[in-house]
N, C-alpha and C positions, 0 to 999 in steps of 0.2 A: 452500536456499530452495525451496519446495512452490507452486506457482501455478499457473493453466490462462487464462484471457485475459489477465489482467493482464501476464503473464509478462515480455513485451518492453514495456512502459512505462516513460515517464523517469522518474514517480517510485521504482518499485523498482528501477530500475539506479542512481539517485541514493542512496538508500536503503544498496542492499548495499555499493556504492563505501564510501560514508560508514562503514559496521559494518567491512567486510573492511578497511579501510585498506590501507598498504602492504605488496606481497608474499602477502597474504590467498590464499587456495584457496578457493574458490566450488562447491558443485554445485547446478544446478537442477535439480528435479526438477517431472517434466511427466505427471501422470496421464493415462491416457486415458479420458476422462469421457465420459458417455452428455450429449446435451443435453435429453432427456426420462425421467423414473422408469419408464418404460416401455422405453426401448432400453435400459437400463443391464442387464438382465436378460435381452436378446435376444443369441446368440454369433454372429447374422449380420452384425452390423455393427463386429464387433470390429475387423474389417480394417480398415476406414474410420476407427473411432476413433483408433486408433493413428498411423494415417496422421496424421489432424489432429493428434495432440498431439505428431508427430515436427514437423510444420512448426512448432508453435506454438514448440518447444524449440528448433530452429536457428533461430527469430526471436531469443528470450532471449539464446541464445548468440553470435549476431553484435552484437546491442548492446551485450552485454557487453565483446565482444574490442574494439568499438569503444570503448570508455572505459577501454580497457587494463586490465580486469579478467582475471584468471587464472580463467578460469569450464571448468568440463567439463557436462556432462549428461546425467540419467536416464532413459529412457522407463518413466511406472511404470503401476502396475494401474490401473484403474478406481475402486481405493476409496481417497481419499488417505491412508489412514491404513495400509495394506497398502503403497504404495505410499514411503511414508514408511519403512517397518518396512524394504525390501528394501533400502532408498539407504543407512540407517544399516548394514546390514551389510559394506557396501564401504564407508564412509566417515565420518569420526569428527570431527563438527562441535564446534567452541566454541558454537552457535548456530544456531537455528531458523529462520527465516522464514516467515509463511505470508501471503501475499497473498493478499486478496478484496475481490470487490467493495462498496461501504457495507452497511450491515448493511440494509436493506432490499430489499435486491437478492440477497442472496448465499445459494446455497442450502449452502455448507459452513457459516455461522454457521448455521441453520435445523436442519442435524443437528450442530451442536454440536460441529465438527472442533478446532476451536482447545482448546475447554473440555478435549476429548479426549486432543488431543495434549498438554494439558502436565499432565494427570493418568498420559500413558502413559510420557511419556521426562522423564527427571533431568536435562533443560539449558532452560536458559533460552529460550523459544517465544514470539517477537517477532509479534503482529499487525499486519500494516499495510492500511488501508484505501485503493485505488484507485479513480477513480470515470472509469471512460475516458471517458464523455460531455464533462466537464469537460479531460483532459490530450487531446482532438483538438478541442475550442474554441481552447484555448491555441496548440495546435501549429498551424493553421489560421494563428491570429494573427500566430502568429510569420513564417508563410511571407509575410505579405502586408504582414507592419514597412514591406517598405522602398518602399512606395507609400502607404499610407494613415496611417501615422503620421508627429507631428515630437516635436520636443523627444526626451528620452533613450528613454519606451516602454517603460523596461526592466520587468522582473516578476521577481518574487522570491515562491518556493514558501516558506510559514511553515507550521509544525506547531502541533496542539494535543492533548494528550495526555488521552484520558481515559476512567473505566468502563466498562462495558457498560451498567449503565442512563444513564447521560450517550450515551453514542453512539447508544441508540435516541430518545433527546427531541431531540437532534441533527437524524437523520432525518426524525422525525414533524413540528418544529415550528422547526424551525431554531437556529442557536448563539441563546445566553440570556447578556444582559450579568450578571456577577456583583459584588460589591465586596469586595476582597479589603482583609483587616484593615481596614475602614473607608475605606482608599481609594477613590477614584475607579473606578465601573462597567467594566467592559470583558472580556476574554476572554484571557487570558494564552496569545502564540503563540512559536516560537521560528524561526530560522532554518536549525534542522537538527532531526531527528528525536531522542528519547529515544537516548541510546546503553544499551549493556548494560548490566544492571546495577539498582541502585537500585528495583528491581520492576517495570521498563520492558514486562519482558514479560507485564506484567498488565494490559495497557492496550490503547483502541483508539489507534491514532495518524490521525489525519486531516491532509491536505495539501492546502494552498490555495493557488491562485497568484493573487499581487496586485499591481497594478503600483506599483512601487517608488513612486512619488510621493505614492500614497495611503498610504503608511507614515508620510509625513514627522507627527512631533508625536507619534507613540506610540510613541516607542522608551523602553524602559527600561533600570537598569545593566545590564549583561552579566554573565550568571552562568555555572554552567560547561556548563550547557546549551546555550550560546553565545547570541549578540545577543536580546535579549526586545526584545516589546512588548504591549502591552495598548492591544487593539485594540475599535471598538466592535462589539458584533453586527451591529449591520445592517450594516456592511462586509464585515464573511465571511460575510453571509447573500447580499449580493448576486453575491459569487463562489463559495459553498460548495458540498458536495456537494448534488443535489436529489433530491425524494422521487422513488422507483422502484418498479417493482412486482417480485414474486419472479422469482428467474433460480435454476434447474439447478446451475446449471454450476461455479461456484465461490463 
């Protein structure tokens, strides 16, 4: 797994849990990234970079050991895709990961890291979008459950899988009810992320967390993507990822 803020988030430690399954080997890898096109080119502040990207990777890593994942970690270059190149040398994945932030936000989609990496390497290069504004709403929420909420409260993160042109009208304009084979309008989500496979990693994947109540009425069969529903837009519009302006950094 390749990430630089994201890194230590519940939904990519949710995420890699879910891929790696039982016993799995995990490496992060933690670039040390410039946060301006201007320092990325300066070697006086490489110290300092690396510095950040050590803490950001013993963040990953301790959440990780914390959810009993078998995780080690890389310190890599500055360019992810270099940095990428060095980890695959000592370590021989089933599987990619590349977190960033929504595609609005994120300046590896912007030089086109993901497109890159699975034109460069032969394994399957998993996208997953993280939108931290949204997962320290959530966690905020949760710290404060057992005061200001009744009833159950609970939330449940649902997935929706889809293109690069779908993930940018996404951003721009928010999820768009569709009608699938003539049925009924809605947004088909799942309760776990795409697994490998199937062209998963041709996808953006988006995660939403919503509180379970407001699930009730749109569940649909379960398929092997585990529990569906078909949800309406304006529900994952009013918890979904929101518009952002450009970020550096990942």
């Amino acid at each position: 797994m390749i990430a630089n803020e994201t890194c230590a988030a519940a939904g990519i430690i949710e995420e890699v849990a879910y891929r790696a399954g039982d016993g799995g080997e995990i490496m992060v890898v933690a670039p040390a990234l410039a946060r301006t096109r201007l320092e990325h080119w300066l070697t006086s502040d490489l110290e300092r970079r690396q510095e950040d990207a050590r803490e950001r990777l013993e963040a990953s890593l301790t959440a990780m050991h914390r959810a009993g994942l078998n995780a080690s970690g890389h310190l890599g270059d500055a360019d992810p895709l270099q940095a990428l190149d060095d980890a695959l040398r000592v370590f021989e994945p089933d599987e990619v990961i590349i977190s960033t932030h929504p595609p609005q936000r994120s300046g590896w989609l912007e030089r086109q890291i993901v497109r890159r990496a699975r034109e460069r390497y032969d394994l399957p290069i998993t996208h997953v979008v993280i939108d931290l504004e949204i997962e320290s709403v959530v966690s905020d929420d949760d710290r404060r459950s057992t005061t200001r909420r009744s009833g159950t409260g609970r939330r449940m993160r649902v997935f929706h899988a889809s293109d690069y042109d779908e993930a940018i009208a996404i951003q721009s304009g928010g999820f768009q009810d569709r009608r699938p084979s003539g049925g009924p309008p809605g947004v088909w989500v799942t309760d776990r992320p795409p697994p490998p496979g199937n062209s998963a990693h041709e996808w953006v994947v988006f995660a939403v967390d919503l509180p379970e109540d407001d699930l009730s009425g749109f569940e649909r069969e379960a398929g092997e993507e585990g529990r569906r529903f078909l949800l309406p837009a304006d529900l994952l519009n009013r918890h979904g990822p929101p518009i952002a302006e450009g970020d550096w950094s990942e």
